[in-house]
C-alpha positions in Angstrom: 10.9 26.9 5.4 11.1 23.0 4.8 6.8 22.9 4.2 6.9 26.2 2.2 9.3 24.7 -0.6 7.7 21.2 -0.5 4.4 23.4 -1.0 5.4 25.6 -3.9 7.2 22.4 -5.7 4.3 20.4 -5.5 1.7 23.2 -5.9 3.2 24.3 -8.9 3.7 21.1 -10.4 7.4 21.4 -10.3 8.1 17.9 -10.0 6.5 14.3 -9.3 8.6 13.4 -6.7 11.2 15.6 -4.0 13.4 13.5 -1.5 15.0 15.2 0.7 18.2 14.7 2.6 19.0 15.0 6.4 17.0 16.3 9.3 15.4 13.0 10.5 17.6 12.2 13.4 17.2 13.4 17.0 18.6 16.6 17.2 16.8 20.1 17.9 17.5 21.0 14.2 15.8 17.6 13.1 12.6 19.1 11.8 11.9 17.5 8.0 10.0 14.8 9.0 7.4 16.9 11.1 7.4 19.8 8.3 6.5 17.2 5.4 3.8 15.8 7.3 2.3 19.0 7.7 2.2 19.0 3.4 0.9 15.5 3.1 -2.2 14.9 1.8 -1.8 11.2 2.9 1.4 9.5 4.1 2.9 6.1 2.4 4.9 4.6 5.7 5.8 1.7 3.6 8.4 3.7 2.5 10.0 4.5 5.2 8.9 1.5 7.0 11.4 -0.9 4.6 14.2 1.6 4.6 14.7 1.3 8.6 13.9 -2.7 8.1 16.7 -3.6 6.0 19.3 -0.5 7.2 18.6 -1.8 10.3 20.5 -5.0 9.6 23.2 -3.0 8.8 23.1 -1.0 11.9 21.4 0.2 15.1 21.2 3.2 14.2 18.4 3.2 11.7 15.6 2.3 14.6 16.5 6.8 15.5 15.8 7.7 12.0 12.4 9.2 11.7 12.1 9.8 8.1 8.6 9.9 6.2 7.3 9.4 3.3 3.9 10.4 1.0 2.3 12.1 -1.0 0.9 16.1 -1.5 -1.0 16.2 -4.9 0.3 14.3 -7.3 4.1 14.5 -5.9 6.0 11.8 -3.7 8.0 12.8 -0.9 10.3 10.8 0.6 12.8 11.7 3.5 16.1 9.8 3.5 18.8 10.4 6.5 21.6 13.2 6.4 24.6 10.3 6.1 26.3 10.2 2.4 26.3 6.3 2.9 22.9 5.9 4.4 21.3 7.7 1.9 23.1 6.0 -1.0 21.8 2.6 0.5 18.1 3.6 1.4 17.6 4.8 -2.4 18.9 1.3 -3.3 16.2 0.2 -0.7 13.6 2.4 -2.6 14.4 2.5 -6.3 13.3 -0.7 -7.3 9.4 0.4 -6.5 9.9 4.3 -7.7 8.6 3.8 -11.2 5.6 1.9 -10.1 4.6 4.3 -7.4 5.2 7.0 -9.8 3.1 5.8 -12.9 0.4 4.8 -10.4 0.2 8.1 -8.7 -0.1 9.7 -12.4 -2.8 8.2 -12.8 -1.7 5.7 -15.4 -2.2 1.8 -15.3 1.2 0.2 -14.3 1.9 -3.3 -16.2 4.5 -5.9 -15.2 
């Protein structure tokens, strides 16, 4: 269900980025990060890779999220945690680079 609406969003050209919310964690139910791989043209761990670095100094928990990020098309996906506050603080981790990766992935020339 998860790969089948990141399909038609992208597909369609719905949107240039979809980040989605809960399902990295350990549990059965804990499928996102294994149903937007299976969508991803190529994967962009960098992402994901500095959310768990600097959650992680705020706790232990981050090192059991498994959250991924990348790209299908011309659309970025990005998987943040289920946690209100975790989320809140890994797209304060992220946002600073989101208009860059966007205007690049459009095609355009980004300029400092």
């Amino acid at each position: 269900m998860i790969s089948s609406s990141l399909i038609e969003l992208t597909d369609n050209n719905i949107t240039n980025i979809i980040i989605t919310t809960g399902g990295t964690g350990l549990g059965p139910r804990d499928v996102t990060p294994e149903a937007t791989k299976n969508v991803l043209d190529i994967e962009v761990p960098g992402i994901s890779e500095a959310m768990r670095l600097e959650t992680l100094k705020k706790t232990n928990l981050s090192m059991l999220s498994r959250g991924i990020a990348g790209l299908r098309k011309k659309c970025l996906i990005i998987n943040l945690p289920g946690n209100p506050k975790a989320v809140k603080e890994c797209i304060e981790i992220i946002e600073p680079v989101l208009i860059h990766a966007l205007t690049i992935i459009s095609g355009k020339t980004a300029h400092k």
